[in-house]
C-alpha angles and dihedrals in degrees: 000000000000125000119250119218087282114049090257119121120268117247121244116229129202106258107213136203118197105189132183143195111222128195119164093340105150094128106059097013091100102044086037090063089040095051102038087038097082094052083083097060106106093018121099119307088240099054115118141188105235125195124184106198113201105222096299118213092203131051103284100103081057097044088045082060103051087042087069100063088057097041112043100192098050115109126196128201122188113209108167124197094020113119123226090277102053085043093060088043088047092054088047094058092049103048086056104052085055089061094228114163099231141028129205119188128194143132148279112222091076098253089125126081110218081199089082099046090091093066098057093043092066090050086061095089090054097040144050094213135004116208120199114231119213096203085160117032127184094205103091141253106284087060097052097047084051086049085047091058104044083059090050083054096044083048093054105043101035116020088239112142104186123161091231130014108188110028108151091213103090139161112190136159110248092232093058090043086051083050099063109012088083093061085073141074115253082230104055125123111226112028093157094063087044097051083049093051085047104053092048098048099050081038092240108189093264132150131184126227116207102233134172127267118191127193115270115290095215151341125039124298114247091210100087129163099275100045087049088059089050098049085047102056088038084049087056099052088043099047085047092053091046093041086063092041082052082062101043 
């Protein structure tokens, strides 16, 4: 520990990662980073906004780019061809090789308020992880009934009732996430749900904080109905394979 002015010790501060995955995201890439950035200030010197764009087809990727040399502690990472999923794996991953204490996940379509970021971070001390609950979302029905029956599923194969499973507004200590994230493929679709229906099961000291989720403050949304269908029958194959690997 280094010595402060003084002769004190100096004190220790979190050091966070908020990480993102980005697809076509041109028309709230650039509010998204001015309004998530200050979130950093008081935190480590070494904590950094990270966003991992998929192979965007718009300009993203290019406007990412400009935005670091205004924000130095912004860090982008292309990953093209990867879907929302193995990007959030990806970040997880990364935030975790870089031996950061905390990781905050959202997302990058502005659905999600920063303001309400503070109030998770001083839950951080009492609990291991703290999930966001979208208890009234703004997004519209069709995405709630899809959230309602990942949770069924959650419900079914692994015993796990949480009030939401796939929330990308997340708070978790990097050692918890290490603990489970390696139970999964790089590759699988929905880490998040499955993190959820971890840390219930193995009663992992978690709470959940109602927040906010607005519609989509621009562009088009890449989860359509058919790609919907598809994630829900892989998400079937996948929770029955984890499920035998829970009784093993």
């Amino acid at each position: 520990m280094l010595l402060g002015q003084y002769g004190m010790r100096a004190i220790r501060m979190d050091k966070l990662y908020i990480v993102m995955p980005a697809y076509n995201e041109e028309d709230n890439i650039n509010n998204v980073v001015s309004q998530w950035y200050p979130v950093l200030e008081g935190k480590d010197e070494e904590s950094r906004l990270i966003i991992a764009d998929g192979g965007s087809k718009d300009n993203t990727l290019r406007i990412l780019y400009d935005l670091c040399e205004q924000y130095p502690k912004l860090v982008v990472e292309s990953k093209p061809g990867t879907d929302h999923g193995t990007k959030v794996w990806y970040l997880y991953d990364y935030a975790i090789k870089q031996g950061v204490d905390y990781v905050f996940q959202t997302d990058s379509d502005g659905q999600t308020n920063p303001a309400e970021f503070e109030k998770f971070w001083k839950l951080r001390n009492k609990y291991d992880a703290v999930l966001g609950n979208r208890s009234d979302r703004e997004d519209g029905s069709d995405r709630v009934f899809v959230e309602n029956v990942l949770r069924f599923f959650l419900r079914v194969f692994f015993g796990a009732n949480v009030p939401d499973a796939n929330a990308p507004f997340r708070l978790m200590k990097t050692d918890l996430v290490k603990k489970y994230l390696y139970k999964l493929p790089s590759d699988f679709n929905l880490p998040n749900a499955m993190l959820c229906a971890y840390f219930a099961h193995f009663k992992e000291n978690v709470t959940y904080v109602h927040v906010t989720f607005r519609p989509r403050q621009g562009g088009e949304n890449f989860m359509n109905p058919k790609r919907i269908l598809e994630i829900g029958w892989q998400s079937i194959s996948n929770f029955s394979k984890l499920r035998k690997e829970l009784k093993r």
